[in-house]
N, C-alpha and C positions, 0 to 999 in steps of 0.2 A: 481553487487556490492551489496553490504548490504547496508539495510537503516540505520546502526549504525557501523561504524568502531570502533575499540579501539586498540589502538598501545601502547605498554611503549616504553622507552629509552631504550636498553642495552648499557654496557659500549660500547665506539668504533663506536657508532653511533652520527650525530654529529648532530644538531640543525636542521640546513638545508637538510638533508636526511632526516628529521622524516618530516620537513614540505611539501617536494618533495610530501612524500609519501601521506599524508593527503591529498595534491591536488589530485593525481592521484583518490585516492578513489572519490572526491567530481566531478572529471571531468567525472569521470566513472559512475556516477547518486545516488553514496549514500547520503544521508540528512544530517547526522550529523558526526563527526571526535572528539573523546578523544584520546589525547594524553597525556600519563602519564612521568612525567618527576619524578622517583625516588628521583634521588641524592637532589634536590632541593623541592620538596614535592607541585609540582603544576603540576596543570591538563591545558592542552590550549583545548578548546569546538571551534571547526570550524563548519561552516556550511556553504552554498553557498553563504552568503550573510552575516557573519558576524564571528568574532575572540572574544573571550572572554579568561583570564587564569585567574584559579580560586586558592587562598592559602588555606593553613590549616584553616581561619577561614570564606571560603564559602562552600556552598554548592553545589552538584554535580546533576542536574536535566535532565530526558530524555525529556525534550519540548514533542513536539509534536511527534517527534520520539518512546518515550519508556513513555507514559503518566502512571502517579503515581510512577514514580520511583524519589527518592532523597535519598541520604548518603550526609552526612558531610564530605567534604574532608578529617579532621582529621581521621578519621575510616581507612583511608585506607592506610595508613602506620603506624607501630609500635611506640610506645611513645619508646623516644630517654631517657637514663639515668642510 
């Protein structure tokens, strides 16, 4: 498994399949899980030992996994208007 998953939603996928899947990753030995939820514009950050979901006005950080990396949630979907 990779030490950094990243899954989005597609439509047809349902909360509980995206979370299914994020465990499989983290049961499989990778460190960290971003899960991108489009429609709703939040990221959920798993890891083996904790759950975080981040809005438009946090930040998106590789810990210890992917160190110096950070974007602004905002960045990463389109301004609505």
């Amino acid at each position: 498994m990779p030490d950094l998953a990243v899954e989005a939603q597609s439509e047809g996928q349902s909360d509980r399949f995206m979370a299914d899947k994020a465990h499989l990753y983290l049961r499989g030995g990778s460190h960290m899980v971003w899960i991108l939820y489009s429609t709703r514009q939040i990221i959920e950050v798993l890891t083996p030992t904790d759950r975080h979901l981040l809005t438009v006005n946090d930040t998106l950080t590789g810990g210890a996994v992917l160190p110096g990396f950070s974007v602004p949630v905002r960045e990463l979907w389109p301004v609505e208007g």
